[in-house]
C-alpha distance (Angstrom), angle and dihedral (degrees) to the residues before:
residue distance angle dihedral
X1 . . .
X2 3.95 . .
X3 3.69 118.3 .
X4 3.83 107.1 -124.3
X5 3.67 127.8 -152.5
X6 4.05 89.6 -123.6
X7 4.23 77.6 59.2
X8 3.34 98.2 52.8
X9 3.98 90.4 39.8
X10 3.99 92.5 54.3
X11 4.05 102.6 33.6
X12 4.12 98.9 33.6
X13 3.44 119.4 7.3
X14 4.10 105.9 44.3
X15 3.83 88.3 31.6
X16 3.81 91.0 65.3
X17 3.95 106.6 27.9
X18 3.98 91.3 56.3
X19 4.38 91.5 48.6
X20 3.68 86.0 41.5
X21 4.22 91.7 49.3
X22 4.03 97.5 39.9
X23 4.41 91.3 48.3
X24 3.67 85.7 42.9
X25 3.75 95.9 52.7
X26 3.97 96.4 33.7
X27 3.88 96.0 42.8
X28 3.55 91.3 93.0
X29 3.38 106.6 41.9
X30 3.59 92.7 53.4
X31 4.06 92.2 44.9
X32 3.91 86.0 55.9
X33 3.53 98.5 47.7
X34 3.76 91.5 44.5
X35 4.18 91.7 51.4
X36 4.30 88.1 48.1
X37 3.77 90.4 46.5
X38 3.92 92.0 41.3
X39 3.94 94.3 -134.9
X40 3.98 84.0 151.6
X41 3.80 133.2 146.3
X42 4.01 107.4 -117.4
X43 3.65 134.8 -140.4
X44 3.98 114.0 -99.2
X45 3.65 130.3 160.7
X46 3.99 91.3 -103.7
X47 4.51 95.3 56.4
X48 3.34 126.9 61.1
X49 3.37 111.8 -141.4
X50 4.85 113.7 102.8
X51 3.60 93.4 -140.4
X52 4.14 143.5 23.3
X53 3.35 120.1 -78.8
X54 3.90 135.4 -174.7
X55 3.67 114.8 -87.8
X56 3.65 103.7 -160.8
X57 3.62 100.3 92.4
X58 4.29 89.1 121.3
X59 3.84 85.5 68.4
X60 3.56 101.7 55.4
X61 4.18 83.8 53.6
X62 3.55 92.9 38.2
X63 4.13 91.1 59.5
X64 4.30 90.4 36.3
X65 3.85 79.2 56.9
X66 3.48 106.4 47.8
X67 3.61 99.9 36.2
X68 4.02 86.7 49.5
X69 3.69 84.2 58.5
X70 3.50 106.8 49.1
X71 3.94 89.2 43.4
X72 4.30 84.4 51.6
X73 3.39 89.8 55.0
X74 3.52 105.0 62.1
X75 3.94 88.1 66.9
X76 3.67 96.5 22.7
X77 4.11 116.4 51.7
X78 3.92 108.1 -153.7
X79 3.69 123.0 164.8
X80 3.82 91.8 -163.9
X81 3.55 108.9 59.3
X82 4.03 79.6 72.7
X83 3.62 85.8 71.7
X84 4.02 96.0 40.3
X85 3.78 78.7 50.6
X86 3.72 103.6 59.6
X87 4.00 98.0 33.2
X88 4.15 87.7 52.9
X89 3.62 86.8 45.4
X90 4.21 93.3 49.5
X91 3.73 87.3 46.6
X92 3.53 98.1 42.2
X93 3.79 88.6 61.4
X94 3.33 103.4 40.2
X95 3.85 90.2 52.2
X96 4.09 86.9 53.9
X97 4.10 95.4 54.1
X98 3.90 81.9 45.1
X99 3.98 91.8 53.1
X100 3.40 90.1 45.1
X101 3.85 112.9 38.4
X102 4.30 107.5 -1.6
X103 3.66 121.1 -104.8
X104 3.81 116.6 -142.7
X105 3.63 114.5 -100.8
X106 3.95 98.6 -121.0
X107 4.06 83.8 51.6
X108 3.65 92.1 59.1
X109 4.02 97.2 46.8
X110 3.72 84.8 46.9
X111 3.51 91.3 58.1
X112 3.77 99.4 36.4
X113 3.93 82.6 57.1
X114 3.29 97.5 57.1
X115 4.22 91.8 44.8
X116 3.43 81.7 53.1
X117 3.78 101.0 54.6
X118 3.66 94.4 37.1
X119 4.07 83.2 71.8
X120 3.03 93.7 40.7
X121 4.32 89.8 56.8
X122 4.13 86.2 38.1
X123 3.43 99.1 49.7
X124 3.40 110.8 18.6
X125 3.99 94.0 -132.2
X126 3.40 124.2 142.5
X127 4.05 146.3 169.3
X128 3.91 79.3 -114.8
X129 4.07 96.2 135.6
X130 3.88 141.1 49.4
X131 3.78 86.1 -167.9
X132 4.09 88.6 -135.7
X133 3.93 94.3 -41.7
X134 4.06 94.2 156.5
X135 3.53 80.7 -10.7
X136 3.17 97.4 -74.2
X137 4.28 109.2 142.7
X138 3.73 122.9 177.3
X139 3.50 123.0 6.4
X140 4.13 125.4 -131.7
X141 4.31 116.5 -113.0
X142 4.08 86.6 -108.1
X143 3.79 98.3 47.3
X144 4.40 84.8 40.0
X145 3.47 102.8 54.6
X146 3.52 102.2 44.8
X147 3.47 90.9 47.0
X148 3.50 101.5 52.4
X149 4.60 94.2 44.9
X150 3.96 78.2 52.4
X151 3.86 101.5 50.9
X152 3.38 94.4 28.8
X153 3.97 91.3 60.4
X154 3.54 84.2 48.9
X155 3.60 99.9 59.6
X156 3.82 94.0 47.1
X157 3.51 93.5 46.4
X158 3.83 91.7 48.5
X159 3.61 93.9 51.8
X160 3.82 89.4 49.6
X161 3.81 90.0 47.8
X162 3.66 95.9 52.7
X163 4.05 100.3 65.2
X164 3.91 105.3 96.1
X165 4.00 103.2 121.7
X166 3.44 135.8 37.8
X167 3.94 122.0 -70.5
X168 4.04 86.8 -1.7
X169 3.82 104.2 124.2
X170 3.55 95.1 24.2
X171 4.24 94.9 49.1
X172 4.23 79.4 47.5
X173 3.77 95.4 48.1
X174 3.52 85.2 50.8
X175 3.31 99.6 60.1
X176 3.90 101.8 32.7
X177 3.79 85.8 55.5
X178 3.93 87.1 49.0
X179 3.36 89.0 56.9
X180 3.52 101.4 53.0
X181 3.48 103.9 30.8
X182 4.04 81.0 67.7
X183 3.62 96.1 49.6
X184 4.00 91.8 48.4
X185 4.04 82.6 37.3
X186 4.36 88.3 64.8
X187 3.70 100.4 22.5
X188 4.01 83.9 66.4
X189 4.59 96.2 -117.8
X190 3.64 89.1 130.2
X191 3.60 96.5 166.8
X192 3.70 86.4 59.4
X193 3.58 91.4 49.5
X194 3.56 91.3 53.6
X195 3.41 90.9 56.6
X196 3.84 91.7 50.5
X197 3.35 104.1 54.3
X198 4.07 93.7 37.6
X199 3.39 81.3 63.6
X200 3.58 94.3 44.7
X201 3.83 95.1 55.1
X202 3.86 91.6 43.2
X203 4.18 96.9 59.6
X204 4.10 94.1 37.0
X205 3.92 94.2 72.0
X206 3.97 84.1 38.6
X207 3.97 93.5 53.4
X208 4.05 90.7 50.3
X209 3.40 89.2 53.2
X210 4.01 98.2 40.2
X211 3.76 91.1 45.3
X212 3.89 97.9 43.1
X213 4.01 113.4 17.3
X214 3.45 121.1 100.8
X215 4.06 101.2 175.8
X216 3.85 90.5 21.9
X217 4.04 100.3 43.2
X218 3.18 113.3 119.8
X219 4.04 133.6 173.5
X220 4.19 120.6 -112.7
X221 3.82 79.8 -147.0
X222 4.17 118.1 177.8
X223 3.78 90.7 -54.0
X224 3.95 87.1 65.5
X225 3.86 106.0 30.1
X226 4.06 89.9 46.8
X227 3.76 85.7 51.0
X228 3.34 83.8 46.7
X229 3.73 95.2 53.6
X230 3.95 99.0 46.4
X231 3.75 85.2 47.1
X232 4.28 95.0 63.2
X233 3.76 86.8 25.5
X234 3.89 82.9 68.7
X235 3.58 86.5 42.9
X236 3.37 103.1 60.6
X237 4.00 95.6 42.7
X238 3.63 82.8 62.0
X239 3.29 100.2 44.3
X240 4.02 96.4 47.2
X241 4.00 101.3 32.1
X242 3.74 114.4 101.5
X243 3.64 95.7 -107.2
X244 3.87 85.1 62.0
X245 3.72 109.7 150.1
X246 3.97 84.8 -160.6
X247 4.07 93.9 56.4
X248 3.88 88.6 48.3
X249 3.73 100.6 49.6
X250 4.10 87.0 40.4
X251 3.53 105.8 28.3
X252 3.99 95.2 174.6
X253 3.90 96.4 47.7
X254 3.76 109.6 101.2
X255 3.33 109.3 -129.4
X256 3.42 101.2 -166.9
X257 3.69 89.3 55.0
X258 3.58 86.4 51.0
X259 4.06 97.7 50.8
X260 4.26 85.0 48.3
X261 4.14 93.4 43.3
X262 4.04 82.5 49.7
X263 3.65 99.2 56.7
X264 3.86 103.4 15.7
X265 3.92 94.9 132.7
X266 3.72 99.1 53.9
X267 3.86 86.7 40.1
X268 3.50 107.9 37.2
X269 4.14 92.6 41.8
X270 4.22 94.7 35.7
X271 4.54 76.2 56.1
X272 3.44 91.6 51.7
X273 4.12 97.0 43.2
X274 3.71 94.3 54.7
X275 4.10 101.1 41.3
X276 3.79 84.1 51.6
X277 3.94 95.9 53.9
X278 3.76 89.9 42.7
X279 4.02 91.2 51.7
X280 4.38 80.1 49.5
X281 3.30 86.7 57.7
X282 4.05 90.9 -115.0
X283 3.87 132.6 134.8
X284 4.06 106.6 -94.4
X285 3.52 92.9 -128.2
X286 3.74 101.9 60.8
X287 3.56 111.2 114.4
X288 4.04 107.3 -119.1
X289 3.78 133.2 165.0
X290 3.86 94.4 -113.4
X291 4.10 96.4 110.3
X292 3.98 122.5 116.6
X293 3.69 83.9 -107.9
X294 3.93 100.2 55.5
X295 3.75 84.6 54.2
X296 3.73 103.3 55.3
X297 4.02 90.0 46.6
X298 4.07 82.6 62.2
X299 3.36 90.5 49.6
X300 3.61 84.4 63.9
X301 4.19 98.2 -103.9
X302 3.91 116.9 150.3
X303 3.82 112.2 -127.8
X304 4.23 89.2 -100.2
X305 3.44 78.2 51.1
X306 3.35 110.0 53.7
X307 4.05 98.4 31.9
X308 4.50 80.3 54.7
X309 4.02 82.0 55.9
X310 3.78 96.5 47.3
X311 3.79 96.0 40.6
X312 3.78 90.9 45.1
X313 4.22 91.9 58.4
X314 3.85 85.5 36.5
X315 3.95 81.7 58.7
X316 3.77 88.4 41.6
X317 4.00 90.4 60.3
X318 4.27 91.5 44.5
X319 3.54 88.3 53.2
X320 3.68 105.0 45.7
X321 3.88 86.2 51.0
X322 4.08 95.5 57.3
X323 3.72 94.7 40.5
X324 3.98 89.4 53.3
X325 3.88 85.8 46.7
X326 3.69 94.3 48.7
X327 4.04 90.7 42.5
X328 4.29 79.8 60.6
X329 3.69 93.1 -113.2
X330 3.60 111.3 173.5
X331 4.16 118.6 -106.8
X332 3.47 91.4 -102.9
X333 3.65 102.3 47.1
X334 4.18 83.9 42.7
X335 4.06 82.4 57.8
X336 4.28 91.4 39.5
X337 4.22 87.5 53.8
X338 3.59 95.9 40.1
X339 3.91 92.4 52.6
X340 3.74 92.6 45.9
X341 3.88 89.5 49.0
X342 3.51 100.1 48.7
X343 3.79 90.3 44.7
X344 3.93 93.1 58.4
X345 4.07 93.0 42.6
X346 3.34 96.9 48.5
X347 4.10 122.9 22.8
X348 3.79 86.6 13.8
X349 3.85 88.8 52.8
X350 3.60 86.9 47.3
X351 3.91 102.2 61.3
X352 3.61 96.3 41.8
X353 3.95 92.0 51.8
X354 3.43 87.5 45.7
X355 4.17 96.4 46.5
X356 3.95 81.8 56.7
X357 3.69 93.5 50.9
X358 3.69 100.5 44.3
X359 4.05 88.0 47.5
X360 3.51 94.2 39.1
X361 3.55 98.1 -124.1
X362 3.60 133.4 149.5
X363 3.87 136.0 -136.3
X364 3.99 120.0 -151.2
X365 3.33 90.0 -131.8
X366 4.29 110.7 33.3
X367 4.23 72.1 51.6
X368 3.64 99.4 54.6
X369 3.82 92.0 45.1
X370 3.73 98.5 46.7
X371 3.85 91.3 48.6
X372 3.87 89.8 53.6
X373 4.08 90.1 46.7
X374 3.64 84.2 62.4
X375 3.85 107.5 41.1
X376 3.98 79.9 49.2
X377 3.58 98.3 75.0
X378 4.32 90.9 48.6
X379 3.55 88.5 62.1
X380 3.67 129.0 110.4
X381 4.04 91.4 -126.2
X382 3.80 87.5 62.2
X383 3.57 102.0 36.2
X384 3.92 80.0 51.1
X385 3.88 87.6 51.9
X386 3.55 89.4 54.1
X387 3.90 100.8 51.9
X388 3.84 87.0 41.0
X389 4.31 87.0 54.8
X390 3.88 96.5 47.2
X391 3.30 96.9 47.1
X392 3.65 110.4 123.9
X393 3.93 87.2 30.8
């Protein structure tokens, strides 16, 4: 099947230029009202950030979404952005009353459950297969189910987990939804692909913002990454159930290996986080500054710098995935390198950075990179950034 313009018009290009427009325009309305009404993230001694700022960076994505959606389907008639819809909307909420007031953490896996089964009722997707991983095929309802609750809690939570410094999870959402936006994109799911690259356009004008505002930053905050979340939760159901359109149109890509290569930071480092605190003796879902991220900021990275870093290994683990696919590695050895990848880049990278912190030792290169992270944001292309963010502030 040929790829025609009209295609890429309804499924990449209109998808992403009208979220990218309606956060662009809308960013700094919402950043003012959120600064009047003082719904603003705080200083503490756990975050980073010297000052408040805004928190109600989800919203602006939320609306780039949804309006991207409804404006797709006019041209493009997809039952299932309904459900994308209503489980980004659930999230979306429940991630603002959590910004602003906490929400016990047995509430929100409760809830996340039941977003979770709701598309799994609507759209009859599941993590029903392993498509021959270990030779293991289709799954049984009672193995299924509780499989997909469980890993589907994970992803959302790892998502939420991962937003520490500036232009983090938004500069990773950007790139995970790259990624599968173009797999969807060729294996012919368009309404997934919609979705991706909706999503895509919505955090872009949100990262340049994040990463180089000053008046007009603003946090994603839970609202966003738990939107976030549900949004590549949904991805990967479709993507590994055994109605995937990506396992029929590449029937030796592993698509599990594909889902874990995809979001292997957030995974692999929320995995670490919580093992560690239960081996302290502490509740799992205490906030802490244990993540890969807290550890390259003592290292003495900027934000840019450190959310490069991460995105650069979370590249790494992509990579090594498609070029063990295209070398016709077996699913299960695509799964075996994939696992031993994103264990080096990410709780492998975390021990050695932190063996040269704690012994205050330096490395030639971790040095060089950390002192250009920091002479980045004195130059005149990011001081330029900045005016060209706040204006309209």
């Amino acid at each position: 099947m040929q790829f025609t313009m009209a295609m890429w018009m309804q499924v990449v290009i209109i998808p992403f230029l009208v979220s990218f427009t309606c956060v662009w325009l809308i960013h700094p309305a919402i950043a003012k009202m959120a600064i009047i009404r003082g719904l603003t993230d705080n200083p503490n001694a756990r975050k980073l950030q010297k000052s408040p700022v805004p928190v109600m960076g989800g919203m602006a994505v939320f609306f780039g979404i949804i309006v991207s959606a409804g404006v797709t389907s006019i041209v493009f008639n997809s039952y299932a952005l309904f459900t994308c819809v209503v489980t980004m909307t659930v999230m979306m909420y429940m991630g603002f009353i959590d910004d602003l007031v906490g929400i016990k953490p047995w509430i929100r896996i409760a809830i996340e459950v039941a977003v979770i089964g709701f598309v799994v009722i609507m759209d009859l997707v599941n993590i029903n297969d392993f498509h021959g991983l270990f030779g293991i095929g289709k799954l049984p309802v009672y193995v299924s189910l509780p499989l997909c609750a469980f890993s589907g809690v994970g992803i959302i939570n790892a998502i939420n987990m991962i937003d520490g410094v500036d232009g983090l999870s938004s500069g990773l959402g950007i790139f995970i939804c790259f990624v599968f936006g173009c797999v969807f994109f060729y294996s012919h799911d368009f309404t997934m692909a919609v979705m991706a690259f909706a999503t895509m356009g919505a955090l872009v004008p949100f990262f340049f913002k994040n990463v180089f505002g000053h008046l007009s930053k603003m946090f994603i905050g839970d609202s966003g990454t738990m939107m976030m979340g549900i949004i590549l939760c949904i991805f990967c159901m479709r993507t590994i159930d055994n109605t995937s359109r990506v396992s029929r149109a590449y029937p030796d890509l592993g698509v599990i290996a594909f889902c874990m290569a995809a979001l292997s930071i957030p995974v692999f480092d929320t995995v670490r986080v919580m093992l560690l605190r239960i081996y302290h003796g502490r509740s799992p879902f205490i906030a802490d500054k244990t993540h890969l991220h807290h550890v390259f900021i003592r290292l003495g990275f900027s934000h840019i710098g450190t959310t490069v870093c991460i995105n650069i290994l979370e590249f790494i683990n992509v990579l090594s995935f498609f070029l063990t696919y295209w070398l016709g590695a077996s699913v299960t050895l695509q799964f075996i390198v994939v696992v031993l990848t994103s264990f080096t880049t990410t709780i492998g990278m975390y021990f050695f950075l932190s063996y040269l912190d704690k012994h205050h030792r330096t490395n030639r290169l971790i040095t060089t990179v950390s002192v250009y992270s920091q002479r980045f944001v004195q130059q005149r292309f990011y001081k330029a950034m900045t005016r060209l963010m706040d204006k309209g502030m």
